[in-house]
VOTIKOL-536785 format. One record per residue (C-alpha): residue number from 1; x, y, z. Coordinates in nm, 3 decimals. Each point is the difference from the previous one (the first is absolute). Layout:
N
{k: NUM; u: X; v: Y; w: Z}
...
//
This chain:
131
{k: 1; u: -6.007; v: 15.436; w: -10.018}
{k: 2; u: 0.069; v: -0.340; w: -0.220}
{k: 3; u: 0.263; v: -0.232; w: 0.112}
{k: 4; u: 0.212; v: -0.164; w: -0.267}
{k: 5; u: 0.174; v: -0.342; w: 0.059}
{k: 6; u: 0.350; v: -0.009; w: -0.112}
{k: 7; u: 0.313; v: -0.294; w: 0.098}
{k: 8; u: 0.174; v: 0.086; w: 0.327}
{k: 9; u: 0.372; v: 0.009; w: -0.027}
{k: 10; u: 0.237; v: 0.198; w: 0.179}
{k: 11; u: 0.051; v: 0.195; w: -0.359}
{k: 12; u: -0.362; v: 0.142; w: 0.091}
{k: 13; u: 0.159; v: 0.167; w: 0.314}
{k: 14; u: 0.123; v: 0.322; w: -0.100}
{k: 15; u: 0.356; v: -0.025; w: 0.201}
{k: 16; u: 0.125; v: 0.326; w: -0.162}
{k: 17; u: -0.275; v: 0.214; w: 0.163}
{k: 18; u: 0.021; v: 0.030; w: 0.387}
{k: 19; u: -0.344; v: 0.111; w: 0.006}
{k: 20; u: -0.195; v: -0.294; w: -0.122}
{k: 21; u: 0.102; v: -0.166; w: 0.333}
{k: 22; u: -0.146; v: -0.112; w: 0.244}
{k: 23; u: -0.286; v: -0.185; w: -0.120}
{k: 24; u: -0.248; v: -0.272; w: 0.087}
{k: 25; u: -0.035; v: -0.336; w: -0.182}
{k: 26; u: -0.314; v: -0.161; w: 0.100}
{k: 27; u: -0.053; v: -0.368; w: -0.062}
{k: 28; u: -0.346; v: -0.088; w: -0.160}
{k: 29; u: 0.027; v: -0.334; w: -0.081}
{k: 30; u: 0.262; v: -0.224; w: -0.141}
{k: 31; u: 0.218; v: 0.159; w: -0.216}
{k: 32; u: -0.260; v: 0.322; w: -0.002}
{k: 33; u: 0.159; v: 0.296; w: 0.149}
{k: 34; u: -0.105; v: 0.398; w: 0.102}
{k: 35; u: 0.220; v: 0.250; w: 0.009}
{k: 36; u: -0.118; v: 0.299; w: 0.265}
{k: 37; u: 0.165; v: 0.312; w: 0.054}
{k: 38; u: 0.132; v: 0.195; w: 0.295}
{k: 39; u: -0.057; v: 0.327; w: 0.091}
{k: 40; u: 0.104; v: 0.217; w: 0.291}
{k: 41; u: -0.084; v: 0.287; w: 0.175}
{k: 42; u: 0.182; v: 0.313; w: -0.137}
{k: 43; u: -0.026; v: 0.356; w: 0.110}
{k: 44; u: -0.031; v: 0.304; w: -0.178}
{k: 45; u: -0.043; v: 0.384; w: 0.137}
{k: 46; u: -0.051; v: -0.120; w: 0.311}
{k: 47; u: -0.284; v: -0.237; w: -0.065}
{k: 48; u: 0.019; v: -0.393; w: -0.053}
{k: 49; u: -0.127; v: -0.206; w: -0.282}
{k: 50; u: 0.050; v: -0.320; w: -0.190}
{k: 51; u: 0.136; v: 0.051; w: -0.333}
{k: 52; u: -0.225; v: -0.216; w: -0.191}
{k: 53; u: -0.009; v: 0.031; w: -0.391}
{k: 54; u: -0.315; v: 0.002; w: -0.205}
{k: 55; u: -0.127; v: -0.380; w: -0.027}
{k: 56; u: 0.056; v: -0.116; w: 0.318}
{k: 57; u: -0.150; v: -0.330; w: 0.141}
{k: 58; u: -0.134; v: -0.021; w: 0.315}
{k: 59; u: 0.196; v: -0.342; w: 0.060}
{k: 60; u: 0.354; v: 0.214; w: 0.012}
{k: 61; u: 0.178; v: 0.064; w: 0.330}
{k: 62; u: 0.019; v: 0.325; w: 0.135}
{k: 63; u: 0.224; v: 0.033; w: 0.302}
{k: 64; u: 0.015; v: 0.284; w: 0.311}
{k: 65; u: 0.399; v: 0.121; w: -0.061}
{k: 66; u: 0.097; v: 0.310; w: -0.092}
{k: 67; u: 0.369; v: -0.110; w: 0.022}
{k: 68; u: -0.022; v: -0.302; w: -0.198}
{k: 69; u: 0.348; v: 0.040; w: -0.195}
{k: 70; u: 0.346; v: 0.141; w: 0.045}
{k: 71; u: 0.191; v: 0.056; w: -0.207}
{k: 72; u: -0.139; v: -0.236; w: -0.273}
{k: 73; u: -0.093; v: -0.302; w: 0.286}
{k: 74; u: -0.303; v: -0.067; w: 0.169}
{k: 75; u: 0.070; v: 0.046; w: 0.355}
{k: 76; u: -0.041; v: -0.273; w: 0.257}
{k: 77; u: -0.294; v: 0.160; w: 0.153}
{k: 78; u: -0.211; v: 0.014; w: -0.350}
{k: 79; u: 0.153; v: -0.324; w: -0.068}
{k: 80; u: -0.170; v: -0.181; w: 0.299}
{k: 81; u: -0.338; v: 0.197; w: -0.021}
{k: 82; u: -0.047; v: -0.154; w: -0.350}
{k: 83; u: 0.119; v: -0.320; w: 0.114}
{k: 84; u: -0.230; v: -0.001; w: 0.266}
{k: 85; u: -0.319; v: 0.112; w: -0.254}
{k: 86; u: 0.054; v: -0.233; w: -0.262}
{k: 87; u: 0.022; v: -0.314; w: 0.248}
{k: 88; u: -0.279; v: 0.106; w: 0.177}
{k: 89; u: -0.175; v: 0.028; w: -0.361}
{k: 90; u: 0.125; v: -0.372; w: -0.047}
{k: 91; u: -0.149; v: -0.090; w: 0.306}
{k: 92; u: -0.381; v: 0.131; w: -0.085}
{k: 93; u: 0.007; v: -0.094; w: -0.369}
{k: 94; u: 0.200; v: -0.325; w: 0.100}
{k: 95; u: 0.219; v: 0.074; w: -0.334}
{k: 96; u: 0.375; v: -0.037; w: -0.018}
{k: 97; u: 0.139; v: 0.362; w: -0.035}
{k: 98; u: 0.352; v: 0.115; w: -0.055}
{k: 99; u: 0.141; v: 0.351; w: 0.033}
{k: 100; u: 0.274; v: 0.104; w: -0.272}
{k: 101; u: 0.254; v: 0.218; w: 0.101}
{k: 102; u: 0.223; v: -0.075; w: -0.248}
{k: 103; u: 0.145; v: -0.222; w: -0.254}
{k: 104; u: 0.176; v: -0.200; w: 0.242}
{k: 105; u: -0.217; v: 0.094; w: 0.321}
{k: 106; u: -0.311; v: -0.156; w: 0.103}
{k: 107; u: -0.257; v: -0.081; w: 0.262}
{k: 108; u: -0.255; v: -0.270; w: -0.038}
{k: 109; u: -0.309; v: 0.011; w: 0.188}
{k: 110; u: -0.190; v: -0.318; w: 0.124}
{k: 111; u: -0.380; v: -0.021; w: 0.077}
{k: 112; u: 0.111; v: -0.161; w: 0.358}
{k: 113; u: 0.174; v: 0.328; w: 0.075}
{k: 114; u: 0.374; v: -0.077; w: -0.084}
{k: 115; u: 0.226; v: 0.166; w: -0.197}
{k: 116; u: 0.312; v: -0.078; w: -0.197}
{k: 117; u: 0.315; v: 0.185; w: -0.122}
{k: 118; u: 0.130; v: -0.074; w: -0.328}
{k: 119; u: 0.223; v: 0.130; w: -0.280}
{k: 120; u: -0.182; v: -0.170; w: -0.234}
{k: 121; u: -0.345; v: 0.195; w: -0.159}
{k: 122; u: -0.325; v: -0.158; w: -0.147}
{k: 123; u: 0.056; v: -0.123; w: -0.374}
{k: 124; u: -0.170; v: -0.241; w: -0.183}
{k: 125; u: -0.401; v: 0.009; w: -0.076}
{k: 126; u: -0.189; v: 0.310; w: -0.131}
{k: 127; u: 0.032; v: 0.322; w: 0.192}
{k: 128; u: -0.341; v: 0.164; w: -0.007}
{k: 129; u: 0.056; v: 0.403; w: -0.043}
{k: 130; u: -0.210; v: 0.347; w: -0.054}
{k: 131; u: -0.001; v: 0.099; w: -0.365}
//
């Protein structure tokens, strides 16, 4: 898998597709950003798997919740769980992490464990993504 740089700004964020949230942005250095994906545990005939696409990167979160959304929303449950993965992540890589639930819905991730909410999403800097 390459990663291509391109500008981060909130026109990147695809607001008209529910399904292209949530999502990680990782901070690499200054103005240097990741974006990670989210996956989460879905169940099918009775058996449970993540539904993970071809071209996957190890670095993406994949969360235990088979209930993750109703009716279009993450649930509070799911919500929390990746809350609590991605600031533990922060924590070990001691890199500022937020989690993207929306265009106006945010929570930013510090390496000393605490966590922010914000309506206002990473912009700015180049956005690292999978091409």
């Amino acid at each position: 898998m390459t990663m291509t740089p391109i500008s981060m700004n909130k026109d990147h964020y695809y607001a008209d597709d529910p399904y292209s949230f949530p999502y990680i942005i990782e901070r690499l250095m200054a103005g240097v950003y990741l974006r990670r994906e989210v996956f989460f545990l879905k169940k099918t005939n009775g058996r449970c798997f993540f539904n993970i696409p071809a071209g996957f990167d190890k670095n993406d979160f994949y969360i235990d919740e088979l209930n993750a959304f109703v009716e279009g929303k993450i649930t509070d449950t799911a919500r929390k769980k990746l809350i609590g993965a991605v600031s533990m992540t922060s924590q070990i890589s001691n890199r500022r992490m937020c989690v993207v639930f929306s265009t106006n819905d945010a929570v930013y991730c510090e390496p000393d464990g605490s966590k922010a909410e914000s309506t206002d999403i990473p912009s700015g800097g180049f956005l690292f993504v999978p091409s």
